[in-house]
Steps between C-alpha positions, in 0.01 A plus 500: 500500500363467856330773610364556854158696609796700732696578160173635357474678841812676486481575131175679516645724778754613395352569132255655718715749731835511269716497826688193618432663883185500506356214284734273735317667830168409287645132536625478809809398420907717510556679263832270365243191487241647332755638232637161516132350386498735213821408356390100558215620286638602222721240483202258507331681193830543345365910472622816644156593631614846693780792332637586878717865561575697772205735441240218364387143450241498188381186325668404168290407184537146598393559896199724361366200315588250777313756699156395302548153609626559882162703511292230363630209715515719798163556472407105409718469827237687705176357338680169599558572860136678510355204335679254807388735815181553376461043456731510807196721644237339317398795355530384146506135356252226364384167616293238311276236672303195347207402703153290489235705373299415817827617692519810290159657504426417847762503748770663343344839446536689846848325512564666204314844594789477840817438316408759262443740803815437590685487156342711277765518211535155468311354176303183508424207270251273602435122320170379627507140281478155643781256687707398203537848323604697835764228529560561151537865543747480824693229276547760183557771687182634484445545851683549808287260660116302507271401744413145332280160578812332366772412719837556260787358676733523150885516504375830350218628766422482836169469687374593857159428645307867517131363570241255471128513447226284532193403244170630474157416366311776297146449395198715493333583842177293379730190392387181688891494593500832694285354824788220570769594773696195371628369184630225337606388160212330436231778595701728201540192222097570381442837424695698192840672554644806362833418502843692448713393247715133532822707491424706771582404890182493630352276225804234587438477874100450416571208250739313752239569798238392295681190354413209364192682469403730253345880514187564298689798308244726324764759407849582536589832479841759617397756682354494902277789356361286255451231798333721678290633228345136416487364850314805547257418182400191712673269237750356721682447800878521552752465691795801556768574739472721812732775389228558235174482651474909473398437102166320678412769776164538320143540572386136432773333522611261808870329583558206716831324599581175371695265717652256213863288524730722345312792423760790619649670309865615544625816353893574464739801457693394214805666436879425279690302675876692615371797378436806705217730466504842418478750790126601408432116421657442813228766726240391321569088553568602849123705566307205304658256735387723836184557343416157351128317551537336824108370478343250245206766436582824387 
């Protein structure tokens, strides 16, 4: 059986208005074709769906209970074609982005506050993890896309460039570091560090700056609020990325640039490879791209 939404169509109207007239009017179509469609019909179900005479076309038991299911898809018809002008309109959909935490809680948010604006019945999912799970999550399927310190050229994924940031000292205002405009590697090796985890981008670039010399490490720890938190305690100093220097806007607290070899840090879009994006993925990879950091300090 091969059944067409116009079969459906034609069905319905005629069940509907029990005259071959005017349910082929309803369909736009003569009314020799459209009796023509409803003898293909039942030939394609094998039924006699209508009991036709000069005075009246009424369903037979078999038409009433195809009836049920004409209804039914009819109406799964519609949702359908709802469901693809509304995406088609981005007025319905969903979109899922993995991001740096520092990326998530800082810059991201108005971004986000704009495309929602603009899109209001499209659901979000957010991943704020580190590098190798957002290319994890784009990889699985996870995510439409992640903003990542991880450049993953894969036969699988694809990366762009999307920004770059610098590095910054963070000490206490009274630290004997916070009256020098310039610093080197050696000025930092002394005094404790509160460092971010080994797995995490930032910690990576600071051990290969800071190679074959070795950090005093008094803690290492996940979080930038935790960073902040002990840095602020006075017992450490540390080094963080620009695009998260907003966790250390405190009373007390002081940043300075550092000007090491190889400390910048390049974030990428990383996306599947020969895969397109979903129209809502697709408006909001579009915005994050007009609106992305074009400054090393936020």
């Amino acid at each position: 059986m091969n059944l067409s939404a116009r079969d459906i169509q034609a069905f319905l109207a005629l069940a509907e208005v029990k005259n071959f007239t005017r349910a082929a009017a309803r369909c736009h179509l003569s009314q020799p074709a459209f009796s023509a469609l409803i003898k293909a019909l039942e030939a394609s179900v094998g039924l006699q769906l209508f009991d036709r005479s000069t005075r009246h076309v009424l369903l037979t038991p078999e038409g009433e209970r195809f009836l049920l299911s004409a209804q039914r898809i009819a109406a799964e018809l519609e949702d359908c074609a709802k469901a693809m002008r509304d995406t088609a309109q981005l007025a319905r959909g969903h979109v899922a982005v993995a991001l740096l935490p520092s990326l998530a809680a800082g810059w991201l948010p108005p971004v986000l506050a704009q495309f929602m604006a603009r899109h209001p019945g499209v659901d979000l999912a957010l991943l704020d993890v580190l590098s190798e799970p957002c290319i994890a999550a784009v990889a699985h399927g996870e995510a439409d896309f992640a903003l990542a310190a991880i450049r993953a050229d894969t036969p699988d994924l694809q990366a762009e460039p999307f920004c770059s940031d610098d590095f910054h000292l963070v000490c206490r205002e009274d630290h004997a570091l916070a009256a020098q405009d310039r610093l080197e590697v050696a000025d930092l090796l002394p005094w404790p560090f509160v460092h971010l985890a080994r797995h995490s981008s930032v910690r990576q670039y600071l051990d290969a700056a800071f190679f074959p010399q070795s950090m005093h490490t008094l803690v290492e720890v996940e979080q930038l609020a935790t960073v902040m938190g002990l840095v602020h305690a006075g017992l450490g100093i540390s080094v963080v990325p620009a695009l998260s220097l907003f966790h250390f806007d405190k009373p007390g607290l002081i940043t300075r640039p550092l000007s090491l070899p190889g400390m910048e840090r390049q974030i990428y879009l990383v996306r599947r490879r020969e895969r397109s994006l979903s129209l809502p993925a697709q408006a909001l990879y579009r915005l994050m791209l007009e609106q992305r950091p074009q400054f090393s300090a936020p």
